[in-house]
C-alpha positions in Angstrom: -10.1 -17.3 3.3 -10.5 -14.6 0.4 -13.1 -14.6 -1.7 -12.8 -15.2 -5.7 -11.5 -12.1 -7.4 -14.0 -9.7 -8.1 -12.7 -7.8 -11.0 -12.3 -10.2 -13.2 -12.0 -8.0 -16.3 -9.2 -6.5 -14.6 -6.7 -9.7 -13.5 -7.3 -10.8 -17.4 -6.2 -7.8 -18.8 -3.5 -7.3 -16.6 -2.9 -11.7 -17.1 -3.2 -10.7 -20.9 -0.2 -8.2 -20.8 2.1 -10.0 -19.1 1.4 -12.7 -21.2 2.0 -11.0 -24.3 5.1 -9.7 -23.3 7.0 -12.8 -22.1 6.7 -15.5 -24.0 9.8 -16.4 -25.9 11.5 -18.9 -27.5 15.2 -19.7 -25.7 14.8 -23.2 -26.5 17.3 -25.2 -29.5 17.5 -28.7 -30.0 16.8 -28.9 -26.7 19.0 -26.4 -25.1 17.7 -23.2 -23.4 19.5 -20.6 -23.6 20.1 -18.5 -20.5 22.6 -16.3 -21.9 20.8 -14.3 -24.4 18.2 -13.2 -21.6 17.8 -9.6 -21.1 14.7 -9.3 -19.6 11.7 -10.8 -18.2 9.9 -13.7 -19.6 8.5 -17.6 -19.9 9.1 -20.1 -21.7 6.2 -22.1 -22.7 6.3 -25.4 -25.3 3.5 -25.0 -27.5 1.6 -27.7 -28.9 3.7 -30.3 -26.7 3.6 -34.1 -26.9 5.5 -36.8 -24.7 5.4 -39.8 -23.2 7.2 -39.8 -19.6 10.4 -42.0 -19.3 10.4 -42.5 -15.9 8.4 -40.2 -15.1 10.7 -37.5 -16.8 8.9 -35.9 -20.3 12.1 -34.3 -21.4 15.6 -33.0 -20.4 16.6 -29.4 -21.4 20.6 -28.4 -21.6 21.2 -24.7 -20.0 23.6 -22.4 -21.4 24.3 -20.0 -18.9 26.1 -16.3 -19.0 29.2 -15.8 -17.1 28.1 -15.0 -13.2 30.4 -14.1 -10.2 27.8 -16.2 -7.4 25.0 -18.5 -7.6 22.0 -19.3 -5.0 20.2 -22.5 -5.4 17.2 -22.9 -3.6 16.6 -26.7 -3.3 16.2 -29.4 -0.2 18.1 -32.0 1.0 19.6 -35.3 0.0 21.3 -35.4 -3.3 18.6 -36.9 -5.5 16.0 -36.3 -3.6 13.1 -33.5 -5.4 9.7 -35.5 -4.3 10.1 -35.2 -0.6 11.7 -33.3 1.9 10.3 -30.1 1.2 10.0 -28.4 4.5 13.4 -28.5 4.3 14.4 -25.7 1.4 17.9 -24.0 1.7 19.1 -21.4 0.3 22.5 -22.5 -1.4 25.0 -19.3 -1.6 28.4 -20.6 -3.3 30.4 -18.7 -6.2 29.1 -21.5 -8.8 26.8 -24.6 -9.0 29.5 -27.1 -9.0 30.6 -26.2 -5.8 27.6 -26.8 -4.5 27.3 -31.1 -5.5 30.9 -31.3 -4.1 30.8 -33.9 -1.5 32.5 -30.8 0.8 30.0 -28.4 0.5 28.3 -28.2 4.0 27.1 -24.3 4.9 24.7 -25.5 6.9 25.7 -28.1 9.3 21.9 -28.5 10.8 20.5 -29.4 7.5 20.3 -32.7 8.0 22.3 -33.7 4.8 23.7 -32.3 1.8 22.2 -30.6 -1.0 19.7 -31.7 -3.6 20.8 -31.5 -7.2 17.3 -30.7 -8.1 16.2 -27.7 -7.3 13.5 -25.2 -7.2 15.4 -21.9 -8.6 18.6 -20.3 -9.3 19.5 -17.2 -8.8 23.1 -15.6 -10.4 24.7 -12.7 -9.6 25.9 -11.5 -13.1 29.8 -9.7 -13.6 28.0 -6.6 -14.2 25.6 -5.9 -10.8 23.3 -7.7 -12.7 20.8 -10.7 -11.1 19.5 -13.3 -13.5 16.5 -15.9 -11.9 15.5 -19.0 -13.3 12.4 -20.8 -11.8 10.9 -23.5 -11.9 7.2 -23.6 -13.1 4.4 -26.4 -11.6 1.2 -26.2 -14.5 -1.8 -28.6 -14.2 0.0 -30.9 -16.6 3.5 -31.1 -15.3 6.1 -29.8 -13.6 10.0 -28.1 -14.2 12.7 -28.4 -11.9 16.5 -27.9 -12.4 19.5 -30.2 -12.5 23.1 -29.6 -11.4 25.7 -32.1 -12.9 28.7 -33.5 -11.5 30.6 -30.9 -13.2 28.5 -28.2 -12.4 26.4 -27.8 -15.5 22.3 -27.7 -14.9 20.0 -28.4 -17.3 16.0 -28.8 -16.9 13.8 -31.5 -16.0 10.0 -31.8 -17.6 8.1 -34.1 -15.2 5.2 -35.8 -13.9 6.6 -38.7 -11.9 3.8 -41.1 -13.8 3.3 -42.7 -17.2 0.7 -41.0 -18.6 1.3 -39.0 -22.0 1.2 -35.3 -21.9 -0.2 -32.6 -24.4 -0.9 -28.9 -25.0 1.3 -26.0 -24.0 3.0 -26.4 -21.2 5.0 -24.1 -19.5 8.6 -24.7 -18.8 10.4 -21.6 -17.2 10.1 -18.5 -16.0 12.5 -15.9 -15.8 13.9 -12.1 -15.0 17.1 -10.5 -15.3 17.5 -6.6 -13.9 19.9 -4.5 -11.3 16.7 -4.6 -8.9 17.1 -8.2 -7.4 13.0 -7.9 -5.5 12.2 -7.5 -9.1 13.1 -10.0 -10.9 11.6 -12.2 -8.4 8.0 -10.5 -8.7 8.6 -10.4 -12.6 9.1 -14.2 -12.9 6.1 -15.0 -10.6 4.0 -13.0 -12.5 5.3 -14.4 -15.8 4.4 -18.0 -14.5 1.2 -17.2 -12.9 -0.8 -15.4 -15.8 -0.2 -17.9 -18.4 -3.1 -19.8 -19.7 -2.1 -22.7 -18.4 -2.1 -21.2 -13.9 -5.0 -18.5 -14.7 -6.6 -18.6 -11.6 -4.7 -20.8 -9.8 -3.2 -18.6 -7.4 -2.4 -15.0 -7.1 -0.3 -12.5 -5.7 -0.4 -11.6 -2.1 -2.2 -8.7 -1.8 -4.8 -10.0 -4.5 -5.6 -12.8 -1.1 -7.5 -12.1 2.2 -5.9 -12.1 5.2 -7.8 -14.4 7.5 -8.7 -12.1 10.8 -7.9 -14.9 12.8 -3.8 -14.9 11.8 -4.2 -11.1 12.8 -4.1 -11.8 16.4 -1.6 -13.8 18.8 -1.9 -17.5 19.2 -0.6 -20.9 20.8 0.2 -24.0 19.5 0.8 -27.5 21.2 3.3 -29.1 19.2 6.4 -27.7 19.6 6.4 -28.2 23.3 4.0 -31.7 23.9 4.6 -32.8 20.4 2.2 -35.9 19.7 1.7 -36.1 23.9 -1.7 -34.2 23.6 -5.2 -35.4 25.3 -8.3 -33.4 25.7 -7.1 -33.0 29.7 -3.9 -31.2 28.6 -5.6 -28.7 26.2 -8.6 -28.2 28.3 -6.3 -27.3 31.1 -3.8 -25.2 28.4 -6.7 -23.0 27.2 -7.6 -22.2 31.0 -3.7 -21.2 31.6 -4.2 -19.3 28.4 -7.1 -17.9 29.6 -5.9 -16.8 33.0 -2.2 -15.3 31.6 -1.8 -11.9 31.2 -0.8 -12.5 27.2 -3.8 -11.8 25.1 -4.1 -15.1 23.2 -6.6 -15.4 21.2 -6.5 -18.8 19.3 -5.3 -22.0 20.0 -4.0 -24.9 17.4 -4.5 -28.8 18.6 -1.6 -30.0 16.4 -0.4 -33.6 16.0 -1.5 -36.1 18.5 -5.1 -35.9 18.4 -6.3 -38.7 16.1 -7.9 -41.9 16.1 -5.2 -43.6 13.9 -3.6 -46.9 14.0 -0.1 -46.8 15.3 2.9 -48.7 15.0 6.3 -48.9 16.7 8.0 -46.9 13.4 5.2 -43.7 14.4 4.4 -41.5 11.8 6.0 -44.1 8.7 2.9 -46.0 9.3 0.5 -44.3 10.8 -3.0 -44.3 9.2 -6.1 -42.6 9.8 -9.2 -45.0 11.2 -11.7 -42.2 11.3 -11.9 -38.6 11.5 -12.6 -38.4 15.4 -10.5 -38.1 17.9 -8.6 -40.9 19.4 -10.6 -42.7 21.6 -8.1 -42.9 24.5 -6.6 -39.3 24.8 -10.1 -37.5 23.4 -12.7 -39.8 24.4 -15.7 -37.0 24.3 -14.1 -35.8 21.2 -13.4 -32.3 21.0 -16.3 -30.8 23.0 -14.4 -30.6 25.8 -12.3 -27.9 23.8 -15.1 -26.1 22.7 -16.5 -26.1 26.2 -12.9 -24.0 27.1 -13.7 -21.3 24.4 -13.9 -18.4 25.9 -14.5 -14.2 25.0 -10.7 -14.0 25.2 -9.6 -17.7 23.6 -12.2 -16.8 20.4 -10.9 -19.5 17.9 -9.5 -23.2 17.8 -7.8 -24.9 14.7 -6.8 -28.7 14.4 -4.0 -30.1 12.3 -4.2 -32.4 9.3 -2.0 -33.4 6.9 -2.6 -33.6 3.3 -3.5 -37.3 2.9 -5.7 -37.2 6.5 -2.9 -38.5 8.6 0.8 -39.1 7.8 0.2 -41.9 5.4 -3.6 -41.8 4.4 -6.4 -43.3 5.6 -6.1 -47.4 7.3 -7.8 -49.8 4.8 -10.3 -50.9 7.7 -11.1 -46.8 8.3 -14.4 -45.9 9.3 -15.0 -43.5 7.0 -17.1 -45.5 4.4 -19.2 -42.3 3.0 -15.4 -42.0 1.0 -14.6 -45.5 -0.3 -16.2 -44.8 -3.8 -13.5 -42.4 -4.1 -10.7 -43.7 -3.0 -7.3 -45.9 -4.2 -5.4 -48.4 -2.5 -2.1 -47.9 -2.7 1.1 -50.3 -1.6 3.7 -48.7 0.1 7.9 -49.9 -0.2 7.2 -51.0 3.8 5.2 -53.4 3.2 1.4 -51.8 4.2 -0.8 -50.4 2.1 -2.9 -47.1 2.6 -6.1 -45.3 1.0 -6.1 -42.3 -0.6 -8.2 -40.4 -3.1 -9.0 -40.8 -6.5 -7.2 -38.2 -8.9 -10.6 -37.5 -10.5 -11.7 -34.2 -10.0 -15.5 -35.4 -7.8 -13.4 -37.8 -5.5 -10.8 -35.3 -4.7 -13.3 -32.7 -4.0 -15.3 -35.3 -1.9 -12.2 -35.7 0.2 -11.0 -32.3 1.1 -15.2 -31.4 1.7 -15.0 -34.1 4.0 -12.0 -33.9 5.7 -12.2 -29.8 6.0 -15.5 -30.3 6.6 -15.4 -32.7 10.2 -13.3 -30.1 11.8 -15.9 -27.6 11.0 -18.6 -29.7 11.9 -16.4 -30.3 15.9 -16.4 -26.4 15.9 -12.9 -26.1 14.7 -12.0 -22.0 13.2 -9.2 -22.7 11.1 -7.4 -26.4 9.7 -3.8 -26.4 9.5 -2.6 -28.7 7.2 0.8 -30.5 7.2 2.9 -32.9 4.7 1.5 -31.1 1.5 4.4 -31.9 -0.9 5.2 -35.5 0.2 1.7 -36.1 -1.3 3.4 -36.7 -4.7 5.2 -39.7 -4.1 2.2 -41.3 -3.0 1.1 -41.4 -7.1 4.7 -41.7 -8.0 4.3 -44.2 -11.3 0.8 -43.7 -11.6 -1.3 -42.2 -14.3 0.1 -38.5 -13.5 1.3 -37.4 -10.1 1.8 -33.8 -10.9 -1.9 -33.3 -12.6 -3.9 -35.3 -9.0 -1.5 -33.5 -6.8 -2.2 -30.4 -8.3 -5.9 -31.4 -9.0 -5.6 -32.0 -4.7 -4.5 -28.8 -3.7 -7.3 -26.9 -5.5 -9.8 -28.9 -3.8 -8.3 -28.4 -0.5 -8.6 -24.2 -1.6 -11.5 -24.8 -2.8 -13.0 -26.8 0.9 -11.4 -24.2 3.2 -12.4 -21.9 1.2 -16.5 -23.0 2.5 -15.8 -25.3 5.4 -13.0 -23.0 7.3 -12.2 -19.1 8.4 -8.5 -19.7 7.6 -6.0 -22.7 6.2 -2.4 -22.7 7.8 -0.2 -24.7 4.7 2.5 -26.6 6.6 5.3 -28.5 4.6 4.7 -26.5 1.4 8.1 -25.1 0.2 7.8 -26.4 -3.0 6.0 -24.9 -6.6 3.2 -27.6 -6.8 1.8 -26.2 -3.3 2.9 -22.6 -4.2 1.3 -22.3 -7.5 -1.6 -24.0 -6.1 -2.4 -21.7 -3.5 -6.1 -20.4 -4.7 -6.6 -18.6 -1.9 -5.0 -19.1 1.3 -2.7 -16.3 2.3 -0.3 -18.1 4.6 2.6 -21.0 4.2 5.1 -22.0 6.1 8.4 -21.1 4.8 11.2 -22.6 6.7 12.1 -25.9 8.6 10.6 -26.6 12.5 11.7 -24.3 15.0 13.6 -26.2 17.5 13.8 -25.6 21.0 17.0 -24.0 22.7 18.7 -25.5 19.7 21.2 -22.2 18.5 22.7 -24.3 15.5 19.1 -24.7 14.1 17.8 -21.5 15.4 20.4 -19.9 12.8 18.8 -22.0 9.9 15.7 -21.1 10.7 16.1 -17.7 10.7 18.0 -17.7 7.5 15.6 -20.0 5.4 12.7 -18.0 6.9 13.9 -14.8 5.1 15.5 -16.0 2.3 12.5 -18.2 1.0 9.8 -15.1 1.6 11.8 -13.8 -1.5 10.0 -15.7 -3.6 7.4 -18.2 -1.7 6.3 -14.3 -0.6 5.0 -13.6 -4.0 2.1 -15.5 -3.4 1.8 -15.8 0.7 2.5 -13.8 3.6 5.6 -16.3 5.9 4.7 -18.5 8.2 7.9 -18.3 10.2 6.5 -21.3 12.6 5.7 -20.8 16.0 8.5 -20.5 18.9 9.1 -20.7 22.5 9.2 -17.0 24.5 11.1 -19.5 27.2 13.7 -20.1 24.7 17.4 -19.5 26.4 18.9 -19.0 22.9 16.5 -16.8 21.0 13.3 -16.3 22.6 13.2 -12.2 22.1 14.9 -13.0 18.5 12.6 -15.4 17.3 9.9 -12.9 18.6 11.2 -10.3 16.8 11.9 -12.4 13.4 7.7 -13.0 13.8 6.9 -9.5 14.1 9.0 -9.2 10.4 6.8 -11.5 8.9 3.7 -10.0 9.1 2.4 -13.6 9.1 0.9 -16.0 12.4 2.4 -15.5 15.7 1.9 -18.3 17.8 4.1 -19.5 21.1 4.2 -23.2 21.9 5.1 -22.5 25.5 3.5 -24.2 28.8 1.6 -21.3 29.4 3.7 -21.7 32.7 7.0 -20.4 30.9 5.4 -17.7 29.0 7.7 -14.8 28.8 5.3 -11.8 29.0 7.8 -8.7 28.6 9.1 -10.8 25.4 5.5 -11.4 24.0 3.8 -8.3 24.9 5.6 -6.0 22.2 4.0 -8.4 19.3 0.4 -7.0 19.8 -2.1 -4.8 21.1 -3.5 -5.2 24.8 -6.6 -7.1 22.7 -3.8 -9.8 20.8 -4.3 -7.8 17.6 -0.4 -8.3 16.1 1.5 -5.4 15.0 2.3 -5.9 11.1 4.3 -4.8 8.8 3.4 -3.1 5.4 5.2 -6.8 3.9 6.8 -9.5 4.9 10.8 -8.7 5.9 13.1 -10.0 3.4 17.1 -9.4 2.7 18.5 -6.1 1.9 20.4 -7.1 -1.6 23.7 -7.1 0.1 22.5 -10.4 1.9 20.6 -12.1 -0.8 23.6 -14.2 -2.2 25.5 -14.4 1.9 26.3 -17.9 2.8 25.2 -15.9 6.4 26.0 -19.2 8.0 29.5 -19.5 6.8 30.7 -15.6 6.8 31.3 -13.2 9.7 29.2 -10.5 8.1 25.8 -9.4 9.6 22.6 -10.7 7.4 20.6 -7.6 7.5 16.7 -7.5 6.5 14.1 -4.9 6.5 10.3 -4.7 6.4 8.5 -1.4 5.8 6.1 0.3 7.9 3.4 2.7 8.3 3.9 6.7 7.8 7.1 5.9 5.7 9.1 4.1 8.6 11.1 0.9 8.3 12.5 -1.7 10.8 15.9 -3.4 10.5 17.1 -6.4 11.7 20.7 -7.3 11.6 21.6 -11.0 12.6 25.2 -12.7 13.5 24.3 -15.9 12.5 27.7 -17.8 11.6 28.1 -21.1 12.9 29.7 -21.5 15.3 29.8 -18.2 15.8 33.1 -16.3 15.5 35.2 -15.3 18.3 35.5 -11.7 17.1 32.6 -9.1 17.1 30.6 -8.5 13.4 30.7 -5.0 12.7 27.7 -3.6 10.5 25.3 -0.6 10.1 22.4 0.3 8.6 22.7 3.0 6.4 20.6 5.9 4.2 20.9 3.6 1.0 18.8 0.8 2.9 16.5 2.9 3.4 15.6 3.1 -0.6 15.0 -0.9 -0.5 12.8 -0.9 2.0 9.3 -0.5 -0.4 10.2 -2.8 -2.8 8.4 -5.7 -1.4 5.4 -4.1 -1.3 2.2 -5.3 -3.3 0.6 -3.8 -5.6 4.0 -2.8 -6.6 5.0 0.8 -5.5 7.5 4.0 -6.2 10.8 3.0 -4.6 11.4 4.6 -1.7 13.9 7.7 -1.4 15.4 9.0 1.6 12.7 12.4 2.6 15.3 15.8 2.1 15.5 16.4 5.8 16.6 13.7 6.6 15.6 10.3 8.4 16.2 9.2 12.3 17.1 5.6 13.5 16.1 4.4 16.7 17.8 1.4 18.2 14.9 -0.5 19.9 17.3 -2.9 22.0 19.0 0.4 23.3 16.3 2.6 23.3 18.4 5.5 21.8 18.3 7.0 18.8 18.7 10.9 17.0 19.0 11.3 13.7 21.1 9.6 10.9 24.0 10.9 9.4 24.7 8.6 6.5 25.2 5.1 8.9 24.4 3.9 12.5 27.2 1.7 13.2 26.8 -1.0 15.8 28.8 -4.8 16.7 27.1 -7.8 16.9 28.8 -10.0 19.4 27.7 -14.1 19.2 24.4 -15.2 18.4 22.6 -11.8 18.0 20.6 -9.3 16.2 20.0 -5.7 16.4 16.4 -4.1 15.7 16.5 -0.5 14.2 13.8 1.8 13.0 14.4 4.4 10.5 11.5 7.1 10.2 11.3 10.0 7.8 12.1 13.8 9.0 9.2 16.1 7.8 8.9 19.5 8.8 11.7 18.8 11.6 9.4 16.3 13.3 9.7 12.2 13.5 7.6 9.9 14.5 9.1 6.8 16.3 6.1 5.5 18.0 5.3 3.2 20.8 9.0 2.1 22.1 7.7 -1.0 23.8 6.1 -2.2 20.5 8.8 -4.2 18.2 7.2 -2.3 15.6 6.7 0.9 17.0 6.0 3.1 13.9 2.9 0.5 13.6 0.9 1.8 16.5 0.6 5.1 15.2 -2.8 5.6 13.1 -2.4 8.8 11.6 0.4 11.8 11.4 -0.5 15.5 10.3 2.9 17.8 10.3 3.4 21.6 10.4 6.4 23.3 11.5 5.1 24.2 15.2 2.7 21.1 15.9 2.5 17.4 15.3 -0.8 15.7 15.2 -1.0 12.2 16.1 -3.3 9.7 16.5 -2.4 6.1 18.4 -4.3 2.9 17.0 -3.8 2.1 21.4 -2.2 4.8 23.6 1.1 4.1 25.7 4.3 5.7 25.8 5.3 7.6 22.7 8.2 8.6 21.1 8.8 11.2 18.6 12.1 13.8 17.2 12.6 17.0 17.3 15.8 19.2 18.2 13.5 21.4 20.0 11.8 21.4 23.2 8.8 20.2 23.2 5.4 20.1 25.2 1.9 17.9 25.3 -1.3 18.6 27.5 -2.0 14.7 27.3 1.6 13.7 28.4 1.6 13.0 32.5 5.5 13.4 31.8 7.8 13.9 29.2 11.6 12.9 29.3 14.5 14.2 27.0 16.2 11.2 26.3 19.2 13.2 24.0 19.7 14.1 20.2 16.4 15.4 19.7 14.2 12.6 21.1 11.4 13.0 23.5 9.5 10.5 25.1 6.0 11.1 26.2 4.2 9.1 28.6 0.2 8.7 27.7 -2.3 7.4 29.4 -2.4 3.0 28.7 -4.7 1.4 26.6 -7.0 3.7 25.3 -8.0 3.1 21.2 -7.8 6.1 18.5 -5.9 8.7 21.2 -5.5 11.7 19.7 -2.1 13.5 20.7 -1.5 17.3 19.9 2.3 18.0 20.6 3.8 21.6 20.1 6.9 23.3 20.3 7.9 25.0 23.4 7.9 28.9 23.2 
């Protein structure tokens, strides 16, 4: 977990500028108008006052300019906006009214149609133009948009309780520009250093990465789901341990508590105490702790925000809490306990519940159901302000009690903008094994939602299966974009080594990118799972490299082969997700070379590599910059193979390079070349020599010159 900022004089000033720059007034007799935006800003009611009707403060009209396409990020369900919300699609359709049609179904693995209440919009304007609006979560309340029947939206002001609200409250944020990376970072930073979210979260690179997310992991879920016991993970971590994958952490998910259960599972279930169940962990977690070993360093447990999937049982055995906790009825008929919305009982909770799993020897907490955590106070004093009031507790717990917090089921602004710390979250629905339909989703949501969830976090993408007959080497791949956790849910039985192994170092120390992978702007507004045309993302790399990933993901997909290519204009957008926010990038003079990682070919690029994508597939390519004739690939049997390199000095006769962990090594030049380390090199065509190193050795030095 990172520690508080430590230049505070600086992240006021900078909060101080924004602020000063932004703040507008768009809003007439209770119309905003989007229309007459030209640039960044927020919109923020000052000196507000309202009583809620229905839990709604007020309803805001939106006049909107004339746009070619729309995308609207929101869940599923028509109505729904309180729950759901690991479950956030990104809505391409050429206006909002197509999308509350009762035809509108992009994505048949959604589970249902489209909320009318949603998150953001995002319009592509007539000229090249993309205008955001987002919605803004303060401590007070929180704004969220509305499509009509007839396609209109307007804004909602809520808190989902009956309490009356003053002060100023924000309402939106927004950006228009050409640059469509921008006007997400602008409208973030809009929302985020107002008086009213000062401090409560940050950017991403303003967080510390927890140095147990740097390295590979496993989780249980996705292949034992709720069938754990302390036999089963005892007997995992020694698999683990034995495998030839180095995995270095391991996540008890679901399963583990000592909670009362019901025949309707998790709609009931309730947490009796904070051990673990008495008939699948009856020596508690020791046991686990007992499998720890030099290579298995770290153990996390899962939670969910309210302690178990609906609170805590009224006869729990965790009395040291009841002072500071509220019964609360629930529509089926049983009632649960949860805590107070004060500001000493929620911080008893989260110290308490963050707290037991350090105290069982637990690294890290994952914790699951975050924005469902609403409705639990819906009609009480004010849902929005305890919620929030919640998740900087939790922060604020993990923050002492833990070495890392995985946020699970947290797609929505109230988690986002409440993200103190912690520099994960999920970002997309489960992964699903050897299910292609909802492997496309995934993959889509994943990467659309890191446009703006990315602000703030680096994307959880889930974990995956290396055994899965669909996607295993995709979804691997799609992880290594992230930057974020990698962790399998395989038996350790059906781990797929030559699938795994080009994710990390020989030690389980991942391969990252510079940021997170997100669409290239020609696949922002793609309904990907509707059109034959690729979806193409990049991420950048070290030394001025970037990797590509192309993806058919039409469903089903079409009979004939997707044509695409990457090209020297991608290239340029391949910095602009970078934090602190950097030059953009511009193809070097010389010239740039692509390497096709599936093919292992490459040479360099004249203007586009052109490729088909045939089914279900992707296509990995690196471009890397030309400089003094030479490129640097890499490490081919890396996904990220400009990664592994650790330094690069150039002159016209000799290339310097040193390996973060020596292997085989490519690099470009059209002439011969030679290397006293190599034990051989091969030509393998257009100017691209491979060298073969000696394995595994940190911070190898490489001196390779040009042949006399």
């Amino acid at each position: 977990m990172q520690k508080p900022i430590k230049n505070l004089f600086l992240f006021l000033s900078i909060a101080f500028s924004v602020i000063s720059n932004s703040q507008t007034n768009k809003i007439k007799n209770n119309v905003f108008d989007a229309s007459a935006i030209s640039k960044n800003g927020i919109e923020i009611l000052n000196g507000y006052s309202a009583v809620p009707n229905n839990g709604v403060l007020g309803n805001y009209s939106v006049t909107l300019p004339e746009y070619e396409s729309v995308v609207y990020i929101s869940t599923i369900g028509r109505e729904k906006i309180l729950d759901g919300m690991n479950r956030v699609f990104s809505w391409a359709a050429k206006d909002l009214k197509t999308i509350v049609t009762k035809d509108f179904n992009p994505d048949t693995k959604a589970g249902g149609e489209p909320s009318r209440n949603g998150l953001l919009a995002l319009f592509k304007l007539k000229n090249d133009e993309f205008l955001l609006l987002q919605g803004v979560t303060s401590p007070k309340a929180m704004s969220y948009f509305v499509i009509a029947d007839d396609g209109k939206l307007s804004i909602n002001l809520a808190t989902f309780g009956i309490d009356a609200v003053s002060g100023d409250i924000p309402l939106i944020t927004y950006a228009r520009g050409k640059n469509v990376y921008d006007v997400f970072q602008k409208a973030w930073k809009n929302a985020i250093y107002t008086e009213a979210l000062k401090g409560r979260t940050a950017m991403r690179y303003e967080k510390e990465y927890p140095e147990i997310f740097k390295y590979l992991g496993w989780c249980s879920w996705e292949q034992y789901h709720t069938k754990v016991s302390s036999d089963l993970m005892v007997d995992a971590m020694q698999k683990i341990e034995k495998s030839p994958l180095p995995i270095r952490w391991v996540l008890l998910d679901n399963g583990h508590e000592h909670s009362y259960k019901s025949a309707d599972g998790m709609n009931s279930s309730r947490m009796l105490s904070l051990k673990g169940s008495p008939e699948t962990f009856p020596n508690g977690f020791k046991p686990m702790m007992d499998a720890k070993t030099e290579k298995i360093k770290w153990t996390g447990i899962w939670h969910t925000m309210n302690a178990h999937w609906q609170g805590l049982h009224p006869e729990h055995e965790i009395h040291e809490l009841d002072p500071y906790l509220v019964k609360i009825s629930k529509s089926g008929g049983f009632d649960v306990m949860m805590p107070k919305g004060d500001y000493e009982s929620s911080q008893k909770f989260y110290n308490t519940l963050i707290g037991s799993a350090k105290k069982d020897g637990f690294d890290f907490v994952k914790i699951d159901n975050q924005n469902r955590q609403i409705a639990f106070y819906q009609g009480m004093s004010n849902p929005v302000a305890i919620v929030s009031q919640h998740a900087q507790s939790l922060e604020s717990a993990a923050l002492e009690h833990s070495d890392g917090l995985m946020n699970c089921f947290c797609l929505d602004m109230l988690s986002l903008m409440n993200t103190k710390y912690s520099a994960t979250s999920r970002v997309s629905v489960d992964y699903l094994l050897n299910n292609e339909a909802k492997a496309k989703s995934h993959l889509l949501q994943s990467y659309q939602n890191t446009l703006w969830m990315g602000q703030a976090v680096w994307p959880d993408h889930d974990m995956f299966h290396s055994s899965d007959k669909f996607c295993g080497q995709m979804m691997a791949v799609s992880k290594a974009m992230s930057g974020a956790p990698i962790y399998l849910s395989d038996a350790p039985v059906d781990f797929q080594e030559k699938l795994v192994l080009p994710l990390s170092y020989s030690d389980g120390e991942l391969l990252r990118p510079l940021a997170p992978a997100v669409p290239l702007p020609e696949s922002v507004m793609l309904s990907a799972l509707t059109t034959p045309q690729a979806y193409r993302v990049v991420a950048p790399l070290q030394h001025g490299a970037a990797a590509f990933v192309a993806y058919n993901l039409m469903h089903p997909a079409p009979a004939d082969k997707v044509t695409s290519a990457f090209r020297v204009k991608d290239y340029e957008a391949a910095g602009e997700f970078i934090q602190p926010k950097a030059e953009s990038w511009k193809a070097p003079k010389e010239g740039l070379v692509f390497y096709d990682w599936y093919e292992q070919k490459g040479g360099k690029l004249e203007n586009e590599y052109k490729f088909d994508l045939i089914g279900f597939a992707d296509k990995l390519v690196q471009l890397s910059p030309i400089k003094n004739g030479w490129s640097v690939i890499g490490n081919p049997n890396k996904y990220l193979s400009a990664s592994t390199v650790k330094s690069i000095e150039y002159s016209d006769k000799k290339l310097k390079i040193v390996m973060i962990e020596s292997g085989e090594l490519v690099v470009y030049n059209p002439s011969p070349i030679s290397c006293s380390s190599a034990k051989k090199i091969e030509n393998m065509g257009n100017g691209l020599w491979k060298l073969y190193l000696p394995e595994a050795q940190k911070n190898f030095e490489v001196v390779i010159t040009l042949k006399d």
